[in-house]
C-alpha positions in Angstrom: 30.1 -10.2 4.4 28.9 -6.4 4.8 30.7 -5.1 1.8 29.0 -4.7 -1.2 29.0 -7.4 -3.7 30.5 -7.8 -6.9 28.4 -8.8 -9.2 29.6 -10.5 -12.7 26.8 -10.8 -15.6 27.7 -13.9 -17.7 25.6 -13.3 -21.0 24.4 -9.6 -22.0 21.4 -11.0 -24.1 17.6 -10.4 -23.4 17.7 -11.8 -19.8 21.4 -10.3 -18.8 19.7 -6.9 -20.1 16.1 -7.2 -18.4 17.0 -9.6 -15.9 20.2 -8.0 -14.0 21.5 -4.9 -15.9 18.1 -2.9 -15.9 17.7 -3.9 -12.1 21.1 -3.6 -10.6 21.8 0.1 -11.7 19.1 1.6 -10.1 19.8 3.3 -6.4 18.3 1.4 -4.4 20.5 -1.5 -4.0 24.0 0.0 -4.4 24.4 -0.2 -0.3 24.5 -3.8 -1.4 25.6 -5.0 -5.1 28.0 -3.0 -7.5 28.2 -4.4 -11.2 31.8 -5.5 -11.3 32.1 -7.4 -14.7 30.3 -8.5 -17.5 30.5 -10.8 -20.6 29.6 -12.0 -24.0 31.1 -13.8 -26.7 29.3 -11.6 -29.9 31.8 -8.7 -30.9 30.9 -5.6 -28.8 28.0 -6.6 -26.9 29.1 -6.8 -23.7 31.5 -3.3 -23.8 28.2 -1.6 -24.9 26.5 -3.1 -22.0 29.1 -1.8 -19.8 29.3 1.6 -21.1 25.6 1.9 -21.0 25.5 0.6 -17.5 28.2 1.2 -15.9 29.7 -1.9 -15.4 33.3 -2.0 -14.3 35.0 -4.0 -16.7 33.4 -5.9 -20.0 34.9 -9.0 -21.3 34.4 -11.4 -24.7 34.8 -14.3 -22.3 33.5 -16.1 -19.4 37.3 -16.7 -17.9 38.1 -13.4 -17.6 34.7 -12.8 -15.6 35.8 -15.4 -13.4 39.1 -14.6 -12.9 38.3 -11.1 -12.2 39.1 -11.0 -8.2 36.4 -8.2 -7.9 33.2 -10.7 -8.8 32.0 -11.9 -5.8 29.3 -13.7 -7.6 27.9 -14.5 -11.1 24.4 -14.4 -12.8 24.3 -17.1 -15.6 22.1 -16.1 -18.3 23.3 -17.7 -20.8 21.7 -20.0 -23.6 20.6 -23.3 -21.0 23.0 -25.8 -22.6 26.0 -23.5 -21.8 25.0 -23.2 -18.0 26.9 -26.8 -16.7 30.3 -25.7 -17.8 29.6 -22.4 -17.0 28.5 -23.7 -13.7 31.9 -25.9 -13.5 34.3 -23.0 -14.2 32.3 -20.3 -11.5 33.0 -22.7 -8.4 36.4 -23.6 -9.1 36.9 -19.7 -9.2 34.9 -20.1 -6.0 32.2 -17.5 -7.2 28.9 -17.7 -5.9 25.8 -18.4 -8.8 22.5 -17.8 -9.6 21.6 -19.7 -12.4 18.5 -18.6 -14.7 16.2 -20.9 -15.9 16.9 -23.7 -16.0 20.1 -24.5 -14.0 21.1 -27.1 -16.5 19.9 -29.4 -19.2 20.0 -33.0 -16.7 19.2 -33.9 -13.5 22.6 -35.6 -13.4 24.8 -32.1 -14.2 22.6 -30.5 -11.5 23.8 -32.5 -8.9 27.5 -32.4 -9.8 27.1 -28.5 -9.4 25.3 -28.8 -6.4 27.8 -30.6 -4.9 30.9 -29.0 -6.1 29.8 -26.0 -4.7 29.1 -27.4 -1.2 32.5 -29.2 -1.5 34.3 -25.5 -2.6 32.0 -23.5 0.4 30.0 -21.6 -2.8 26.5 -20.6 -2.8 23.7 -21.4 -5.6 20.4 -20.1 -6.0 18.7 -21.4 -9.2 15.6 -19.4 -10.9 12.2 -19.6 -10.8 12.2 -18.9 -7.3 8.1 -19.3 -7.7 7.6 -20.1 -4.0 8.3 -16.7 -3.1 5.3 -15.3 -4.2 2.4 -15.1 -1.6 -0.2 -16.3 -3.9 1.8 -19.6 -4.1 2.3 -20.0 -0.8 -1.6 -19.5 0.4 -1.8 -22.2 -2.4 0.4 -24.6 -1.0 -1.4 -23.7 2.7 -4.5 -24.3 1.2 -4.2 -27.7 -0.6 -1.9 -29.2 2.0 -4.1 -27.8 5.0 -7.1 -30.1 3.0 -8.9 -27.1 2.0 -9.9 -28.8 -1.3 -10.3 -32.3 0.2 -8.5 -35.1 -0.8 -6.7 -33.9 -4.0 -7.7 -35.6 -7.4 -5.1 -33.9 -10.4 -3.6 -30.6 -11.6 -2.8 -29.2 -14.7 0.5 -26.8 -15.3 2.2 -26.0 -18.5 3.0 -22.8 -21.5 3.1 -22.7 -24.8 5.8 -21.2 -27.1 3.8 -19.0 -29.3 6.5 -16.5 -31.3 7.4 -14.7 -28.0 11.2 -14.5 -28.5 11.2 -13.7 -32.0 9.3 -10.3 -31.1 11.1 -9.2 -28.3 12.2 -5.6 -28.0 15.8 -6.5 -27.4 15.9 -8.3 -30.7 14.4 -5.9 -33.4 17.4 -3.7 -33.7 20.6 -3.4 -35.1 22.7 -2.5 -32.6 24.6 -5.3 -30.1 21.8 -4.8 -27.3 19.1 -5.2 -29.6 19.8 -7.3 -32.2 20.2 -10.7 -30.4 19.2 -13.9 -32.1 16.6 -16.3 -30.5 17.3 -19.2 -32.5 19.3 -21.6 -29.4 15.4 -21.9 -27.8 14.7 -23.9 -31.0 18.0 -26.4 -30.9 19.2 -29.0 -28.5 20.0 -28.7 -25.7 18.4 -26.7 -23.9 15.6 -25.7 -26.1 12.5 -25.7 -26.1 9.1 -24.7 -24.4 9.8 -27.1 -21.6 13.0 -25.7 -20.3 12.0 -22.3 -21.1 8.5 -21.5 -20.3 6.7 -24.7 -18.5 10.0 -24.4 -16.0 8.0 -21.8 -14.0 4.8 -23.9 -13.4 6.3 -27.0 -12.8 8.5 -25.0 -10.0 4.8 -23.8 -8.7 3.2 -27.5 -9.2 6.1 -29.3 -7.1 6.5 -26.4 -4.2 2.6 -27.4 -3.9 2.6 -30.7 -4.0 6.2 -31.8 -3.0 8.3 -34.3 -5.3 7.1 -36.3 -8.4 7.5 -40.0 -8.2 7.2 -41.1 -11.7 6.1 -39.3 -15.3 5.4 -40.7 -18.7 5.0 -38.6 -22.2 4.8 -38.2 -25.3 6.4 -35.6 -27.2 7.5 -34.4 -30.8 8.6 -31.4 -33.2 5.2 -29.6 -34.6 7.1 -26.4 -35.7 10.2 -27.5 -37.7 11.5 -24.4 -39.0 11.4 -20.7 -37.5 12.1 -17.8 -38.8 13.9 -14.5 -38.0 15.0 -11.9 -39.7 14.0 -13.2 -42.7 16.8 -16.3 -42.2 15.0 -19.9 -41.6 16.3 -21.7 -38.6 15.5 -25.7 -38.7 14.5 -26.9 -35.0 15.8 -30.0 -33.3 14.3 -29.0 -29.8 11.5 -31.0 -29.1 8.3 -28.3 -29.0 5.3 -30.2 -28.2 5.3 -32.6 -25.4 2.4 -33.8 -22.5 3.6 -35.0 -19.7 1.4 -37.1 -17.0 3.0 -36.7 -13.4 2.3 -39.3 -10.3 2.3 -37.0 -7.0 1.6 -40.2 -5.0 -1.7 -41.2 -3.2 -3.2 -41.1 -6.5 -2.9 -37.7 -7.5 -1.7 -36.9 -10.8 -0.6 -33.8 -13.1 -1.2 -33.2 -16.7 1.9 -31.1 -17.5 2.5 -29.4 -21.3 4.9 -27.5 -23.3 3.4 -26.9 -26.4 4.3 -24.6 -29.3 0.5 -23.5 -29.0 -2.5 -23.7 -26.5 -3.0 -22.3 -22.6 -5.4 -24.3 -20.3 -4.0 -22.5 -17.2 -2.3 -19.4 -16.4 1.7 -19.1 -17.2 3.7 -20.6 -14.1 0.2 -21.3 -12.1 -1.0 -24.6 -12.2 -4.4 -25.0 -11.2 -5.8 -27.9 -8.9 -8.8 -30.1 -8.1 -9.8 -31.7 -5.4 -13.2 -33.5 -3.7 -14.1 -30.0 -2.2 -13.4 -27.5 -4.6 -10.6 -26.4 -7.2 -8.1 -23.4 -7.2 -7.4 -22.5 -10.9 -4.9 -20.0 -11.2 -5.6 -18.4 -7.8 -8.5 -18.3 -7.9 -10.1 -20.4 -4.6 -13.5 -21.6 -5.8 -13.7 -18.8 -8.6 -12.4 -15.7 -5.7 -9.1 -14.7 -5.9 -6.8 -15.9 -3.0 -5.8 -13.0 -1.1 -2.5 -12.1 -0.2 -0.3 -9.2 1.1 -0.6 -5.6 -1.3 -3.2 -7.2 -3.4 -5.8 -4.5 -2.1 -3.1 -1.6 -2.9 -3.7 -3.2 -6.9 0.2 -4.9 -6.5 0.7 -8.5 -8.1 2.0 -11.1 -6.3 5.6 -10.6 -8.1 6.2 -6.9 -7.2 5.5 -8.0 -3.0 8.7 -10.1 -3.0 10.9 -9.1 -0.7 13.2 -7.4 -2.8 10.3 -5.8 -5.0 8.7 -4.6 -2.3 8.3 -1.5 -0.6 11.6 0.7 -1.0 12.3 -1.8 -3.9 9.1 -0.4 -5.4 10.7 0.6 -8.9 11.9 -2.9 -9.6 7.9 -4.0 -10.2 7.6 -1.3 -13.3 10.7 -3.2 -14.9 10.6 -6.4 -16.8 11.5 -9.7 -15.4 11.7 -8.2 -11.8 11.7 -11.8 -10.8 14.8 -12.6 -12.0 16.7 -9.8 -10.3 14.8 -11.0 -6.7 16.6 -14.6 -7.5 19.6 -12.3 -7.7 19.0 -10.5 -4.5 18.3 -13.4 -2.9 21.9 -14.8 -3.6 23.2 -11.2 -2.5 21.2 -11.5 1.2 22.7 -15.3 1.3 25.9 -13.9 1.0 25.9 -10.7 2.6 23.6 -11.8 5.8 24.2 -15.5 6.1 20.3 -16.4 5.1 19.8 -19.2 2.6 17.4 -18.8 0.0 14.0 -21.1 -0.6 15.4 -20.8 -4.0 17.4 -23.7 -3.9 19.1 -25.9 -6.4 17.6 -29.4 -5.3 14.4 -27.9 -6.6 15.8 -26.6 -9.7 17.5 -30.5 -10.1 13.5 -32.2 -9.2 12.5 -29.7 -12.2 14.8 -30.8 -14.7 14.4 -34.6 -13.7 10.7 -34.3 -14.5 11.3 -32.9 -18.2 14.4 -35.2 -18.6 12.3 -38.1 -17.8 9.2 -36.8 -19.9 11.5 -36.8 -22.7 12.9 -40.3 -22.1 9.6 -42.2 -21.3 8.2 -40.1 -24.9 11.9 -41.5 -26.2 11.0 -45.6 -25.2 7.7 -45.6 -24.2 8.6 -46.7 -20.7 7.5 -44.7 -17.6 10.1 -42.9 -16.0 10.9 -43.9 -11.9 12.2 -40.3 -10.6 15.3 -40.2 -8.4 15.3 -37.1 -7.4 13.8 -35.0 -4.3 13.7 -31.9 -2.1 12.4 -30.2 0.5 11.3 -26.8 1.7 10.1 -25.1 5.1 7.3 -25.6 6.5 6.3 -21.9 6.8 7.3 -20.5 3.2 6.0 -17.0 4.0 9.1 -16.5 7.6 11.9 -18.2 5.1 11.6 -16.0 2.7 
C-alpha cells in the first residue's frame, strides 16, 4: 500500500487528543497518514476535534467511523473496557487497529481479537510498544547475555497518585478539556494495573520472556475520588502486589498501588549474582544508548521520533503516536511491528490472574506466551 493512510480516531478524550490528534497533524507525516474520521459519544466533542484538527469527517459513533470506506485503520483510545467490542466491530469492517493500553480487559478477549483479525487478513499493534526503546533493549542484551549473573528477582510497578484528575485536558469547560476521569476508578478496566503498571510489566516480560505463574493480593484503599467537586465511589481494585515466577527461580515483585514508587515508571529494575540494573542504570552508570550524548531520552530515538520526526519528542505521549506509526509502516511497507498483540494478551493474563489468585487465594498457572526477535534493535 503506498497511498496514504486513513486514519480513524475512536475516542477524542485525553489520549485521542495527546496520543494521535496532536501527533498526526503535524507535516511531517502527511506523505503517509491523513486523519480521515473521528469519534465520540459526548455531544460535540468529536466535531470540535475535527474542526480544530482537521479531521475529515467527525462522528457521535463508532459505526459510522467504521463504516466510513476512507479509514484505512483505527486508533482505539477508548475507556479499556470498551476496547473488545470495539476491537470486534473494526475487523469485521476489516480496518486495521492499534489498540492503546491495554488491548482489552482478559486474556481470553485478546485472543479472540487476535485471531479474528488473522482470520479477516487485519493488522493489530497493541500499546506499550516498550521494547522499542534502546535502553530496553541493552537491558534485555544485558541480562540475557549473563551480564548480571544468574538472575535472582526484579521489581516493576506505578502508583496512581491523582494524575488524571489534574490533567490539562480536564480542567476546562469546553468538549476538549472538560473530560471526566472517573472510568479509571470503575470495573472494568480500571485501575492502576491496567493503566499505569501496563508499561513496566511490557518492559519486565520483553526482558525476561513469559511468566509462568503469579499469585496476589489485592484490594480498594481509595474508595471514593473526587472531581469537580462531584464524589465518584470506586469499584476498580487500586492496590494490588503481585509475585511473578520467570522460571529457574527467578521472581518479580510487581505493584499497582494508589501510592508508593520503588522503581522508575515502566522500568523495572533487576538483580542478579553479579550486579543489578535499576532503572537503567548498569551498576549505578547509566546504560548507554543511541542520541543519549545529544541529551535525547530513549522515547524521542524511536524510529518514528527520531531524526526528521524530531517534533514529535516536544509533544506528550509521543509514544503512543510511534505505536501508531508503527501500524502505518506495517501497512504501508509490509513490516510487522515488535509491538504485537500476543504480548499485549501475556500482559493482561498476568494482571487477570493477580486478580484471581488475590480473588481465591490460589496461585494462578499462566497459559499464555509470546515471542520476539532475537535482535530487537534490526526489527524495529
Amino acid at each position: 500500500m503506498s497511498k496514504r493512510v486513513g486514519i480513524g480516531v475512536v475516542g477524542c478524550g485525553s489520549i485521542g487528543i495527546r496520543g494521535a490528534l496532536d501527533h498526526l497533524i503535524l507535516e511531517d507525516v502527511q506523505d503517509q497518514v491523513h486523519l480521515a474520521a473521528c469519534c465520540d459519544p459526548a455531544p460535540g466533542r468529536a466535531q470540535a476535534a475535527a474542526e480544530k484538527y482537521g479531521v475529515a469527517a467527525a462522528y457521535e459513533t463508532e459505526d459510522e467511523l467504521f463504516a466510513d470506506p476512507n479509514v484505512d485503520m483505527v486508533i482505539i483510545c477508548s475507556p479499556i473496557g470498551l476496547h473488545y467490542q470495539q476491537g470486534i466491530k473494526a475487523i469485521e469492517a476489516g480496518k486495521h487497529i492499534h489498540f492503546n493500553k491495554t488491548m482489552t480487559v482478559t486474556s481470553g478477549e485478546a485472543l479472540d481479537l487476535i485471531a479474528r483479525a488473522q482470520a479477516k487478513g487485519v493488522h493489530l499493534v497493541a500499546s506499550p510498544g516498550q521494547m522499542l526503546r534502546p535502553t530496553n533493549q541493552k537491558i534485555r542484551e544485558i541480562v540475557r547475555g549473563g551480564g548480571l549473573g544468574k538472575l535472582s528477582w526484579a521489581v516493576a510497578g506505578a502508583a496512581f497518585g491523582a494524575y488524571h484528575e489534574n490533567e490539562g485536558v480536564r480542567t476546562g469547560d469546553s468538549p476538549l478539556t472538560n473530560i471526566n476521569p472517573s472510568w479509571y476508578w470503575r470495573k472494568p478496566g480500571g485501575g492502576p494495573l491496567y493503566d499505569m503498571t501496563v508499561y513496566a510489566l511490557h518492559s519486565l516480560t520483553g526482558v525476561l520472556g513469559p511468566a509462568k505463574r503469579v499469585t496476589a493480593m489485592s484490594g480498594i484503599g481509595i474508595k471514593t475520588r473526587h472531581f469537580k467537586g462531584e464524589a465518584y465511589e470506586c469499584d476498580a481494585d487500586d492496590n494490588t502486589v503481585i509475585l511473578a515466577d520467570f522460571g529457574d527461580n527467578v521472581f518479580a515483585f510487581i505493584h499497582g498501588t494508589f501510592a508508593g514508587m520503588v522503581s522508575e515508571f515502566g522500568q523495572p529494575s533487576y538483580f542478579g549474582e553479579k550486579g543489578q540494573i535499576v532503572g537503567t542504570k548498569l551498576n549505578g552508570e547509566p546504560i548507554d544508548y543511541p542520541g543519549k550524548a545529544e541529551g535525547l531520552s530513549p522515547l524521542q530515538v524511536t524510529p518514528h521520533v527520531a531524526g526528521k520526526y524530531a517534533a514529535h519528542g516536544k509533544l506528550g505521549e509521543h509514544h503512543v503516536y510511534e505505536d501508531t506509526m508503527q501500524l502505518v509502516r506495517w501497512i504501508r511497507e509490509g513490516k510487522p511491528s515488535i509491538v504485537t498483540a500476543d504480548h499485549a494478551a501475556h500482559v493482561i493474563e498476568i494482571i487477570e490472574a493477580g486478580y484471581a489468585a488475590a480473588e481465591t487465594g490460589v496461585t494462578q498457572v499462566l497459559k499464555t506466551t509470546f515471542t520476539l526477535p532475537d535482535d530487537l534493535t534490526a526489527a524495529s
